[in-house]
N, C-alpha and C positions, 0 to 999 in steps of 0.2 A: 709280806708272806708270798710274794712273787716267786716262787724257784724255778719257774722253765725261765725266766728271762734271766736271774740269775747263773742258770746253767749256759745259758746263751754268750752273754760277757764271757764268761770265762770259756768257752769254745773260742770265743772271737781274738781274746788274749794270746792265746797259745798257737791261735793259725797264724796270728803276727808277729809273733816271738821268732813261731817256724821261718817264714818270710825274711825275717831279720837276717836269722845264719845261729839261733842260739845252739848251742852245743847240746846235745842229748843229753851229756849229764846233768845239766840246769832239768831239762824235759825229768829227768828221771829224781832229781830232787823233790820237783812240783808235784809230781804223783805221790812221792812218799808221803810229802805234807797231806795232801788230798784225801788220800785214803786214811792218814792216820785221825781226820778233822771228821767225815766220814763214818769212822766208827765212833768215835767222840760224842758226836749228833745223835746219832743213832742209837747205841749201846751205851755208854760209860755216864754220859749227861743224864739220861732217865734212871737210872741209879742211882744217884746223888738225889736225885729228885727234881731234876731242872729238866722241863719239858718244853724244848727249841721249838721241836715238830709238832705243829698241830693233828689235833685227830684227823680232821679232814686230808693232809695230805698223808698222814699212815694209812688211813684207809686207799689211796689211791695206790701207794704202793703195792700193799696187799691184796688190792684187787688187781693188779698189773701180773704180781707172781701169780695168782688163781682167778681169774675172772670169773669162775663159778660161784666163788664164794658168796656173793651177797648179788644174785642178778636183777632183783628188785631194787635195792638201792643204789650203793656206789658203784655197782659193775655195769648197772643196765645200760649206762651210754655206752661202753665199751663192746659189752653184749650185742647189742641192738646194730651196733656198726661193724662187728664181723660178719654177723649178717646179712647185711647190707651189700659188703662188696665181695662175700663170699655168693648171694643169689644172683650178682653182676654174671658170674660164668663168662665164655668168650667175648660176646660181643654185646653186652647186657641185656634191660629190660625195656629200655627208653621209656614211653610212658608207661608200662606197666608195673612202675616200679613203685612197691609200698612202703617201704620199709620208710622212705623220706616222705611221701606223697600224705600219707597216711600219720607223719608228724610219731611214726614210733622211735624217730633217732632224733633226741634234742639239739638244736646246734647244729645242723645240717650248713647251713650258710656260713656258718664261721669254724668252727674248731675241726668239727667233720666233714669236707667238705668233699674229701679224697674220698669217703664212702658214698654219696651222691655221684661221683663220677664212677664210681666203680658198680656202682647199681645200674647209673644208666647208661654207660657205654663200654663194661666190664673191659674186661682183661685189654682187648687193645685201645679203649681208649686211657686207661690205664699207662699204656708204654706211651700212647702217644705223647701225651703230658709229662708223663719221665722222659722219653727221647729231647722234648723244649727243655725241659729243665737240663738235660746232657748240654746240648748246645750252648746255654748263655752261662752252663760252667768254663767248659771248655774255653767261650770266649774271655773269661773272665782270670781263667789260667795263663791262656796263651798272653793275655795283656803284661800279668804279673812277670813271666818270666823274659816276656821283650821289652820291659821298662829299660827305659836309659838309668832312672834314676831309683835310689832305696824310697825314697817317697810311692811314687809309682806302684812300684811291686809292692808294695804292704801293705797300700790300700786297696790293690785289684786282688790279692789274699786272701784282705779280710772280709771284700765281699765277695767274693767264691764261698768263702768258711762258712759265712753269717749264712748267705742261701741254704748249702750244702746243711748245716745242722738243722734248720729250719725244716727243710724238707724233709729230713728225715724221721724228723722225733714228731712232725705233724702227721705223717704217713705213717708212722711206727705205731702212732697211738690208735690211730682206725682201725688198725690191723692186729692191734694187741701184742706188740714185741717192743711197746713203750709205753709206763705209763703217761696216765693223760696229764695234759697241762694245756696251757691256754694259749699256746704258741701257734702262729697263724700260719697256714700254708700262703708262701709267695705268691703273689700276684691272683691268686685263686680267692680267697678265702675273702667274707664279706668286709668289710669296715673303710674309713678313709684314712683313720692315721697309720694302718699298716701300709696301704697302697700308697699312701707321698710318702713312707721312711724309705720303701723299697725303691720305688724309682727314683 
């Protein structure tokens, strides 16, 4: 019942298709399939009576389009962590920061980990950490498109892509313009099997 990693594969698929040279209309096939499967899951399945989607992840949806809705239950991490790095302000809180300090954001060390740094060293340490992550995209671009060979380039792609989604949907989710999933911010976020896949 994995779907950020699931969504991940298939981010990662398509930065290497890119990579490859596939033609847009293939791109534009995969999308039709996509969205048509999509509503399938979502709409047409639970009408038949065949329930794919757990409640747990409707509920994240639902709380993803309205975080108000439930901010004692399924919203409160989301809640909790706009907070977080909306009280960061310029240059943050450093120690005075409660919202982690004080254990009100679950997951501060791994899923959240973008609202810790946004609490305590707000907005510019914020850019700083996107500016590094600019850099070993960039590096990781520049590699793909000076490869000698198709090997080369699709694998320096796909990890550009793999980062690049990573970072987003783990930074989206703090911020509430993604729902949540258990996807780890690169090189930041606690654990050891994320930190040896990435390096």
């Amino acid at each position: 019942p994995d779907f950020g990693t699931s969504m991940g594969y298939v981010a990662l698929v398509l930065a290497m298709l890119y990579f490859y040279g596939t033609p847009w209309t293939h791109f534009a096939a995969l999308a039709a399939a996509g969205l048509s499967a999509f509503v399938a899951l979502v709409w047409l399945l639970p009408l038949a009576g065949i329930e794919l989607i757990k409640s747990y992840q409707m509920d994240r949806l639902l709380v993803f389009l309205d975080p108000g809705r439930d901010p004692g239950g399924s919203g409160y991490n989301v809640v909790q962590s706009m907070i977080a790095v909306g009280s960061g302000s310029l240059t943050g809180r450093g120690e005075q920061a409660t919202q982690t300090t004080l254990d009100f954001l679950p997951e501060h060390h791994t899923d959240f980990i973008f609202s810790v740094i946004g609490e305590r060293f707000g907005f510019v340490g914020a850019v700083v950490l996107l500016s590094l992550y600019a850099v070993v995209l960039w590096r990781a671009l520049r590699i793909a498109t000076l490869s000698r060979d198709m090997y080369g380039s699709i694998m320096a792609g796909g990890i550009a892509a793999m980062l690049l989604f990573q970072m987003f949907v783990n930074i989206g989710m703090t911020i509430g313009i993604m729902p949540v999933t258990g996807i780890p911010l690169p090189f930041v976020s606690y654990g050891g099997a994320a930190m040896i896949t990435f390096l």
